[in-house]
PAFIDREN-891078 format. One record per residue (C-alpha): residue in three letters; x, y, z. Coordinates in steps of 0.02 Angstrom, whole numbers, padded with zeros to 5 digits, always signed. Layout:
% PAFIDREN-891078
ALAXYZ...
% end
This chain:
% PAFIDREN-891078
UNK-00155+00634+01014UNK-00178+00794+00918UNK-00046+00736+00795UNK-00094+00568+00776UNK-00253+00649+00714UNK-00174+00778+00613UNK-00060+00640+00534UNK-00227+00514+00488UNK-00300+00663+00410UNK-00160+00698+00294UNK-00118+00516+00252UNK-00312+00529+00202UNK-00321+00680+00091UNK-00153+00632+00024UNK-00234+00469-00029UNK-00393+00545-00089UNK-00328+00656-00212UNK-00185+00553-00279UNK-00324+00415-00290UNK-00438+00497-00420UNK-00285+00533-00535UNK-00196+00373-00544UNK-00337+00271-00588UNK-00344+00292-00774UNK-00310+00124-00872UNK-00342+00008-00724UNK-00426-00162-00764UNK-00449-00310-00675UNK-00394-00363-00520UNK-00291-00173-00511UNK-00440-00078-00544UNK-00541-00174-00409UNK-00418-00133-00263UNK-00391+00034-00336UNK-00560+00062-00306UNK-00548-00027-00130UNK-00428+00088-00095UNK-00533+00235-00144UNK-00673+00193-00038UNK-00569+00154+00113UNK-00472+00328+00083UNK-00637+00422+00072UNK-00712+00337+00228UNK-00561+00391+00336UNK-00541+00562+00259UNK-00742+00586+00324UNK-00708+00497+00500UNK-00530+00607+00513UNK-00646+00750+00476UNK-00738+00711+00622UNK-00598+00662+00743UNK-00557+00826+00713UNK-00660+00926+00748UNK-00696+01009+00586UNK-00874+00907+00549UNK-00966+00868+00703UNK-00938+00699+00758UNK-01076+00591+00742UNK-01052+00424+00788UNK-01180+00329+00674UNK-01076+00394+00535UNK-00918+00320+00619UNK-00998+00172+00593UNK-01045+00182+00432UNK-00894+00243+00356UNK-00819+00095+00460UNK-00933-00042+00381UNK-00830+00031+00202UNK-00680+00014+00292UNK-00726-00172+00347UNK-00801-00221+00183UNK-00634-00199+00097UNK-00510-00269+00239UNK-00439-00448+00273UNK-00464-00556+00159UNK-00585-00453+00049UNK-00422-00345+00005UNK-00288-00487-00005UNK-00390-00573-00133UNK-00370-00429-00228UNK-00176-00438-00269UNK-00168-00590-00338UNK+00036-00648-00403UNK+00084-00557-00570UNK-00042-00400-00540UNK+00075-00262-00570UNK+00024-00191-00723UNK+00005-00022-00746UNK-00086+00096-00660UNK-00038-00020-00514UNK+00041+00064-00363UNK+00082-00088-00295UNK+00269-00157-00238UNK+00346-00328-00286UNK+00359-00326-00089UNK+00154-00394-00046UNK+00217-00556-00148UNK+00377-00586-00064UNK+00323-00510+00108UNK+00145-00589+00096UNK+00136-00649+00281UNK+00156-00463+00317UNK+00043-00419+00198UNK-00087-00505+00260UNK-00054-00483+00456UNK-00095-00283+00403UNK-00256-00327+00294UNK-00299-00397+00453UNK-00255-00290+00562UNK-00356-00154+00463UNK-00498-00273+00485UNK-00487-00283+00660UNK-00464-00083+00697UNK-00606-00062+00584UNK-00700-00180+00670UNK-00643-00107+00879UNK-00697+00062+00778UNK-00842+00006+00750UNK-00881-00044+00934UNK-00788+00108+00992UNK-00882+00249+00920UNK-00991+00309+01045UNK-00799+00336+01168UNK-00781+00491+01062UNK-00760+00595+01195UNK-00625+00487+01316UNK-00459+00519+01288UNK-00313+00402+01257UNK-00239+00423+01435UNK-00405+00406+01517UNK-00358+00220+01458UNK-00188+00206+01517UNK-00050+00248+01429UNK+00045+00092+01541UNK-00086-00020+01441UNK-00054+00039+01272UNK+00084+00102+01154UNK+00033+00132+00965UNK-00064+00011+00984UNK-00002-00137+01065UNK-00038-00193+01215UNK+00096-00214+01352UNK+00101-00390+01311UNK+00166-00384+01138UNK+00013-00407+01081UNK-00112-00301+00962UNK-00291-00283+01084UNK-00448-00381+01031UNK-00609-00313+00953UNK-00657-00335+01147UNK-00521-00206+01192UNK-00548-00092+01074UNK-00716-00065+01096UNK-00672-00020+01281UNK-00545+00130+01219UNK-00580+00302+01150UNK-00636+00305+00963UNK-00494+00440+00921UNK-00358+00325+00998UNK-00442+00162+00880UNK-00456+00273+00740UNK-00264+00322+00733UNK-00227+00136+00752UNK-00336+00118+00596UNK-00246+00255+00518UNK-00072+00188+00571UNK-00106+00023+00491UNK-00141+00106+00327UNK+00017+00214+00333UNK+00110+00050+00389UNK+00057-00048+00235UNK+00076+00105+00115UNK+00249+00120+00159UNK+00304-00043+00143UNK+00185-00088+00012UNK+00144+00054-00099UNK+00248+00128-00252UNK+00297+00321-00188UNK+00227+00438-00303UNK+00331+00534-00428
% end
């Protein structure tokens, strides 16, 4: 669990500071999502501070970062790459156009996670195998399937949160331009 956390925070911070540089230039359609992204990063960077340990976790403020998180997920961020919007400062691959089911499936996901974090918050204190590690595995259930809102809000808000974190890392790496 620790390093889940420990990874969400860095993924975070990394995206923070990289963030504020790279968005020089951006118009349009690019500047919107970089400024999506922005506001996503700096809502998981506060609720990673929390999961931590090194703010005290309040779970209000989970929320409220979440509602960010929400406000920019699904289809609110898929609108945002429409085809040919690679110009520069975009740090966006060819890759959402030509893998756009996938795309999608993760703006979704995000949505959902953000949403099961939402209902989660006040499980703070519950750990991941106070669940059942035989019911869950990086988030999927034993089914196949990724858990419900309904689910979610039933598990500890550290083991939602690192879901939420591992669907931004998941669409980052397939999705995102490394940076130089």
């Amino acid at each position: 669990m620790n390093e889940n956390l420990n990874l969400a925070a860095a993924l975070t911070l990394g995206g923070l500071t990289v963030g504020a540089i790279a968005h020089g230039g951006a118009t349009g359609f690019v500047k919107e999502r970089m400024d999506a992204m922005s506001a996503i990063s700096k809502a998981m960077k506060t609720i990673g501070q929390m999961m931590q340990g090194k703010e005290p976790y309040d779970a209000a403020a989970v929320r409220l970062n979440v509602a960010t998180i929400k406000s920019h997920a699904g289809l609110a961020l898929t609108r945002l790459f429409p085809p040919d919007s690679l110009q520069k400062p975009s740090e966006a691959k060819e890759e959402i156009w030509t893998n756009w089911q996938e795309f999608e499936v993760l703006a979704n996901q995000l949505s959902v996670y953000a949403e099961g974090l939402e209902h989660s918050a006040d499980n703070k204190r519950m750990h991941i195998g106070t669940y059942g590690t035989d019911h869950m595995r990086d988030g999927m259930m034993t089914s196949g399937k990724m858990p419900d809102v309904m689910q979610l809000s039933q598990m500890p808000a550290e083991g939602v949160f690192n879901m939420l974190a591992k669907t931004c890392s998941a669409c980052h790496q397939q999705f995102r331009l490394k940076k130089q």
